[in-house]
TORPADREN-531776 format. One line per 5 residues: their letters; for each residue x, y, z of C-alpha. Coordinates in Angstrom, 3 decimals, padded with zeros to 6 digits. Layout:
TORPADREN-531776
A = X:Y:Z | ...
This chain:
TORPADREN-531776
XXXXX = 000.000:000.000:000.000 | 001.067:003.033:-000.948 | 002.592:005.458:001.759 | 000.502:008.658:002.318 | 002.580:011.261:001.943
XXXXX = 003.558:013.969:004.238 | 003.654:017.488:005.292 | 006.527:019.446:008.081 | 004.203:018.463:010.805 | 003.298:015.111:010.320
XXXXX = 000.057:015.210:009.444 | -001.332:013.340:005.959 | -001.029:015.459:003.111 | -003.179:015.971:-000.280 | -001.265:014.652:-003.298
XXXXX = -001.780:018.312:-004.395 | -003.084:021.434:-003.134 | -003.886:025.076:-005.149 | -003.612:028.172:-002.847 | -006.134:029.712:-004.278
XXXXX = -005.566:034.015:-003.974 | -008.457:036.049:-005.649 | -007.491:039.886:-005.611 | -008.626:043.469:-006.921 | -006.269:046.161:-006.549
XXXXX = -003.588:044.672:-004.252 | -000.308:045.653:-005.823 | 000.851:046.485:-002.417 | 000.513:042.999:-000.880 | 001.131:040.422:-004.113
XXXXX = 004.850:039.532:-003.085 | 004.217:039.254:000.689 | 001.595:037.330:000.207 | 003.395:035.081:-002.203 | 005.966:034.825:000.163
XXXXX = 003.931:033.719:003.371 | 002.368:030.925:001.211 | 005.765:029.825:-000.144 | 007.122:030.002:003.595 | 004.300:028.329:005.423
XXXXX = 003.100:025.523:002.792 | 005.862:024.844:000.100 | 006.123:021.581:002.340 | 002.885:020.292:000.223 | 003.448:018.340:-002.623
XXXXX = 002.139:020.018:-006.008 | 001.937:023.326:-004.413 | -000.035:025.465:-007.088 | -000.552:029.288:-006.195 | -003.606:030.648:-008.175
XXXXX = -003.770:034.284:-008.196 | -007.619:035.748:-009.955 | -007.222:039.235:-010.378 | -010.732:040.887:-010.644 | -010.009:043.838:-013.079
XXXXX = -007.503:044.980:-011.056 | -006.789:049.107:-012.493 | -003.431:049.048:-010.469 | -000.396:047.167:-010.867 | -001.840:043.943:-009.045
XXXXX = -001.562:041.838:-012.308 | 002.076:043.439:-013.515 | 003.041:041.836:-009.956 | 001.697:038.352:-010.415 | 003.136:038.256:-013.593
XXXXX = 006.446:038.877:-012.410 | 006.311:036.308:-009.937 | 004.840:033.775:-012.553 | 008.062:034.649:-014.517 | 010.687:033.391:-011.658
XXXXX = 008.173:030.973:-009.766 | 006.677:027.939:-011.987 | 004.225:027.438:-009.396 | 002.293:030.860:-009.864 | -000.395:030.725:-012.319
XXXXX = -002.870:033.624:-013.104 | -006.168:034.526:-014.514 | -006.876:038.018:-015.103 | -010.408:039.468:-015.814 | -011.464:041.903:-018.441
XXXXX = -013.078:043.718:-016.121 | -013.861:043.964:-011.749 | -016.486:041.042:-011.846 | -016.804:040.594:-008.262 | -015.779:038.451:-005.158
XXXXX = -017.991:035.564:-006.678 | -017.153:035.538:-009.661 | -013.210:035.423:-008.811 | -014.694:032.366:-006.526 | -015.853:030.444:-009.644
XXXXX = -012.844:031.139:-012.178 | -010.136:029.804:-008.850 | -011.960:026.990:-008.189 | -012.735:025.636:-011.904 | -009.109:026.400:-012.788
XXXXX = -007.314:025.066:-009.631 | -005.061:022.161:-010.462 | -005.074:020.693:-006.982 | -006.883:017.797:-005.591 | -007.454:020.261:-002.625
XXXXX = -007.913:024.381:-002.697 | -007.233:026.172:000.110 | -008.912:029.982:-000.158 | -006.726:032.924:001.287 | -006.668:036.929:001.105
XXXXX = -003.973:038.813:-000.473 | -004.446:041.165:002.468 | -003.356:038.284:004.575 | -006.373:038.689:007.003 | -006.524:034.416:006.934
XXXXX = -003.020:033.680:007.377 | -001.787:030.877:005.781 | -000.007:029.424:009.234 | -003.618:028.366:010.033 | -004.299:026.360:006.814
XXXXX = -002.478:023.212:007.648 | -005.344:023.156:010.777 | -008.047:022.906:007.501 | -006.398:020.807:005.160 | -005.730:017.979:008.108
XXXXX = -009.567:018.255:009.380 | -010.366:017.919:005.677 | -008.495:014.892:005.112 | -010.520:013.492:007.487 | -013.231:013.069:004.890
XXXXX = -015.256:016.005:004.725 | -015.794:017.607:000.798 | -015.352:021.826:002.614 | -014.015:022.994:005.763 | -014.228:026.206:006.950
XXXXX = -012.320:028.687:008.747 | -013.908:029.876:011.989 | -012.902:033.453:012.865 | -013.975:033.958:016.176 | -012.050:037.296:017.115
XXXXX = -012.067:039.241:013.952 | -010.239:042.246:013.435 | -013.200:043.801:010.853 | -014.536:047.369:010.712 | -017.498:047.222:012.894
XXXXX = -020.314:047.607:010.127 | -018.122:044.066:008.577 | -019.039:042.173:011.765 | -022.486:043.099:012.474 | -023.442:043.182:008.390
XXXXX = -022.170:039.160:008.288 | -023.685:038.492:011.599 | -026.936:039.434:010.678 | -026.392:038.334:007.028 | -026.162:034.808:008.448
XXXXX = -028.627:034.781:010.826 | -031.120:036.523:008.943 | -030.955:033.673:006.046 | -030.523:030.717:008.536 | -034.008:031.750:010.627
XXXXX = -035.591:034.373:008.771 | -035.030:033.230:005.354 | -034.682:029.879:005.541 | -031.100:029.458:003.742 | -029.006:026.221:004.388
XXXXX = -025.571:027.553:005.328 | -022.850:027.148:008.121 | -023.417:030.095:010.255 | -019.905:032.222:011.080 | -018.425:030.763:007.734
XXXXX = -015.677:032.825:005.828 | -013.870:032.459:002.525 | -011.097:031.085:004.608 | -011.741:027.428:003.637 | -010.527:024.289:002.146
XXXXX = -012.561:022.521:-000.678 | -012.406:019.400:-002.448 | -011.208:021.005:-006.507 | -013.568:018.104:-007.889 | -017.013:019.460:-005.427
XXXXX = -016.303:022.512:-006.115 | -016.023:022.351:-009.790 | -019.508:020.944:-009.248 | -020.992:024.260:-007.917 | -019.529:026.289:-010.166
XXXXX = -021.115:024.328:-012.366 | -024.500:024.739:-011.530 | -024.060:028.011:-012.555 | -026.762:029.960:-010.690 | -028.244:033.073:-011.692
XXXXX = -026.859:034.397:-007.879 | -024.183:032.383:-007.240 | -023.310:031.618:-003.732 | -020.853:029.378:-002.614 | -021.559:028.852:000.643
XXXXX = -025.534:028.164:000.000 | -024.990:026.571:-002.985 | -022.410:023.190:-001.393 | -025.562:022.132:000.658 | -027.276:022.331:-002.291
XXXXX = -024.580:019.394:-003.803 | -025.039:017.560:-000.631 | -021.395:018.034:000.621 | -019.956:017.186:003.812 | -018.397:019.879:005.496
XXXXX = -016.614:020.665:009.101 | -015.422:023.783:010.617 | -012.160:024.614:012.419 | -011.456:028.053:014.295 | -008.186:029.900:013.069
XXXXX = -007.051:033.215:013.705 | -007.529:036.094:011.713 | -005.661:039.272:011.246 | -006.192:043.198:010.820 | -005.542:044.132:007.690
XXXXX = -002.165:045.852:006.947 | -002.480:047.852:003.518 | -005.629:050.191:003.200 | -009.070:050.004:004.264 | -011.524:047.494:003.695
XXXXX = -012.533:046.829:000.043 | -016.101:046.724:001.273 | -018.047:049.317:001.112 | -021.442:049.434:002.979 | -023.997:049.542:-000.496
XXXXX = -021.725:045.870:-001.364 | -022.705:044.492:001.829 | -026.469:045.081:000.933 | -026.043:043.639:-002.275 | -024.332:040.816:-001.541
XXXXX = -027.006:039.946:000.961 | -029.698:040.379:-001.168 | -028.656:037.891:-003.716 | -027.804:035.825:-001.020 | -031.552:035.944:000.422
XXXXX = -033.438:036.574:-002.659 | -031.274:034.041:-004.531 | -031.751:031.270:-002.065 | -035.253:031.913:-000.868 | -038.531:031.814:-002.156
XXXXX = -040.429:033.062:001.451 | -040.672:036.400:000.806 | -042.994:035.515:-002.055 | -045.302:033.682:000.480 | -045.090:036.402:002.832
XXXXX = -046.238:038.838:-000.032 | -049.060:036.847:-000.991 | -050.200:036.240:002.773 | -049.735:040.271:002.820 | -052.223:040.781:000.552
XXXXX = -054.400:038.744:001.479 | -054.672:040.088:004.555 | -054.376:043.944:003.247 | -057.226:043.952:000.993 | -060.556:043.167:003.330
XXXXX = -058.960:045.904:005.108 | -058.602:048.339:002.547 | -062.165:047.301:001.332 | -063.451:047.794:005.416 | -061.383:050.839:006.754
XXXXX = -061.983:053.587:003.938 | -059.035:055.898:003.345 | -056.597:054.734:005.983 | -057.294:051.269:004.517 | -056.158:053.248:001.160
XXXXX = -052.929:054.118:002.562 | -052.118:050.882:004.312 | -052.998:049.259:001.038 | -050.286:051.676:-001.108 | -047.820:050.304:001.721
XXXXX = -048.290:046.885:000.937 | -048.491:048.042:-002.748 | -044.819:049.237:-002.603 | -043.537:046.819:-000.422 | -045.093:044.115:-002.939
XXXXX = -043.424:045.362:-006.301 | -040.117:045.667:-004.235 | -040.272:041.835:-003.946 | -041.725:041.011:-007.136 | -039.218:043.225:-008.572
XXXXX = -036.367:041.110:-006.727 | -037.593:037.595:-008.338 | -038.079:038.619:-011.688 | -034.381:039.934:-011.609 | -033.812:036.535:-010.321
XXXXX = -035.960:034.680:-013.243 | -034.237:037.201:-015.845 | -030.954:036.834:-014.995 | -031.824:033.090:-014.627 | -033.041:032.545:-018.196
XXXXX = -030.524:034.532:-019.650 | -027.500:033.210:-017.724 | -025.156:034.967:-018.251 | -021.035:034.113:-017.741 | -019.676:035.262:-014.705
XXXXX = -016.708:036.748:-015.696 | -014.836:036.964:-019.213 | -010.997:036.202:-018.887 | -008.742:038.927:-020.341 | -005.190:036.553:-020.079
XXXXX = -003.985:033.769:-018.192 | -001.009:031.576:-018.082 | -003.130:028.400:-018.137 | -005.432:026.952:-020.147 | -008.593:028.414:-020.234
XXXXX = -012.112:027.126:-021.614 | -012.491:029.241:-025.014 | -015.649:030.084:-024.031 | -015.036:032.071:-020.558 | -012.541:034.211:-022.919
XXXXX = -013.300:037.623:-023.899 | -011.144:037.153:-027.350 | -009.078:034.365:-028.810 | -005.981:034.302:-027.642 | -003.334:035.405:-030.506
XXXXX = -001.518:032.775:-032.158 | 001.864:032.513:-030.404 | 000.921:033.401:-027.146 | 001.360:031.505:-023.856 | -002.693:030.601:-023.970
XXXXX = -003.074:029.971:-027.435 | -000.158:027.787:-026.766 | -001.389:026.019:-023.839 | -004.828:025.840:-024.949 | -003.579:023.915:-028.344
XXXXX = -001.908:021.230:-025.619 | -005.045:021.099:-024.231 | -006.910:020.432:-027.160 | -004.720:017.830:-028.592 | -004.378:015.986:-024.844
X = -008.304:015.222:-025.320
C-alpha cells in the first residue's frame, strides 16, 4: 500500500493542493503574500498558487506576472473587467489544479499558518471545511453586516448555510467544480455546497487586521451581496407577499381611506419583492457568464474568454496542448 505522503508536521497530506488568492487592486501585498504561502506551505506536494485578479486598475496583475516569470508554481487569470468576489470564486476553483484548494486573502487577514489546521480536518473526509474566525479584526459595520447576514438567512429566510463561515476554507477542486457548475443566476458558494449535498466541518483559526488600506467593502456591497444571497436562495418572501395581501385587501375594502394608505404600503412593499424575483428569473433565463478572462497563463475554456488568444501566445499555446491531450 502506498505510503501517504507527508507534510513538516506530520500530518497526511493531499497529493496536491492550489492556494487559491483572488485579488482586486492589491499591488501592495502580491509579493508578501506570495511569500507567506511559499514560507508556510511549500512543504505540500504540487503546491499550485492561483492568483484571480478581478479587473484589477493598479499594478496587481504586472506583480503576479512577475512572480509567474521566476516561480513555476504561480499561475494567473486576469479578468477583463472587476467582476466581483464571486465571480473570482468560480474562475479559482474551476481552474485550480489541486486535488485540494485552500482559499486565502492577499491582504493576509486568513493567514496561511492556520491552513495546515483545515487541510488535516479535511483529510478526514469532509468535501469543505471552513475557517472559523472567532475574534475578527473587521470594521465594525463588517461584523455586524455578516452576523446578521447569516442569521437573517438561517431563521428568517430559511437558507441552508454554516453560520460564522468565511472564505477562509478548504474545498475538495472536484465538489467545487460541481458548484460552479451549476451556474446559478446568484451564485453563492456557501448556499450553494448544501445544495450538492457536501460534507463539510469547521475549524477556528485566527484572523488578522488588515495591513495595507481600508476594507474593500463598502457598505452599499454588503447590501447587495445579501440580497442575492436571500433573494437568490429563498422563495419566502414571495409567500409572505401573498399572505400580505391577502390580509391587506378586506382591510382596505373595510377601513376607507386609511385602509387606502395601508394598502399603497403593501403596494410598494409588494413590487419591491416582485421586482427582486423577476431579476432573479431574468438573470436566470438569460444566464449569463460570470466573468470573461482577459489573459492567463493556463489553459482556459475558449468560451469564458473575452477574445481568442493570438496565435503565439502563452494561452493559445497552452490551450492547443489542451486540445490535442483530449
Amino acid at each position: 500500500m502506498r505510503e501517504i505522503p507527508r507534510q513538516r508536521s506530520g500530518e497526511p497530506a493531499p497529493a496536491s493542493l492550489t492556494a487559491f488568492i483572488p485579488c482586486f487592486n492589491e499591488e501592495g501585498q502580491v509579493d508578501e503574500v506570495h511569500a507567506t504561502i511559499d514560507a508556510e506551505l511549500s512543504g505540500y506536494p504540487g503546491l499550485e498558487i492561483l492568483f484571480v485578479d478581478d479587473g484589477s486598475t493598479d499594478g496587481t496583475l504586472a506583480k503576479v506576472k512577475a512572480l509567474a516569470a521566476r516561480d513555476p508554481r504561480v499561475r494567473y487569470v486576469s479578468f477583463s473587467r472587476n467582476f466581483g468576489l464571486e465571480a473570482a470564486h468560480g474562475a479559482g476553483f474551476r481552474y485550480a489544479g489541486g486535488e485540494w484548494v485552500v482559499q486565502l486573502d492577499a491582504d493576509l487577514q486568513s493567514p496561511p499558518a492556520e491552513a495546515p489546521k483545515l487541510i488535516a480536518k479535511a483529510l478526514e473526509g469532509y468535501d469543505v471545511v471552513y475557517g472559523i474566525r472567532r475574534e475578527r479584526h473587521d470594521p465594525l459595520f463588517r461584523r455586524l453586516g455578516s452576523a446578521a447576514q447569516q442569521r437573517l438567512a438561517q431563521r428568517l429566510f430559511g437558507v441552508d448555510l454554516v453560520y460564522g463561515s468565511s472564505v477562509f476554507r478548504v474545498v475538495r477542486a472536484a465538489v467545487a467544480r460541481r458548484a460552479v457548475d451549476m451556474r446559478l443566476a446568484t451564485p453563492y458558494f456557501v448556499a450553494t455546497m448544501p445544495l450538492l449535498g457536501a460534507r463539510w466541518a469547521t475549524v477556528d483559526v485566527a484572523h488578522r487586521q488588515r495591513q495595507d488600506g481600508g476594507s474593500r467593502w463598502a457598505v452599499w456591497r454588503l447590501f447587495s451581496h445579501s440580497a442575492e444571497l436571500l433573494f437568490g436562495f429563498s422563495l419566502r418572501p414571495l409567500v409572505w407577499l401573498y399572505a400580505a395581501v391577502a390580509c391587506a385587501v378586506p382591510v382596505v375594502i373595510a377601513a376607507g381611506r386609511p385602509g387606502v394608505v395601508a394598502g399603497e404600503v403593501v403596494l410598494l412593499a409588494a413590487v419591491g419583492i416582485l421586482a427582486a424575483y423577476v431579476h432573479r428569473l431574468v438573470r436566470g433565463s438569460v444566464r449569463p457568464r460570470l466573468y470573461y478572462v482577459r489573459e492567463a497563463n493556463i489553459p482556459i475554456e475558449p468560451g469564458d474568454m473575452l477574445y481568442a488568444a493570438p496565435p503565439g501566445s502563452a494561452v493559445s499555446g497552452r490551450l492547443a496542448e489542451t486540445e490535442a491531450a483530449r
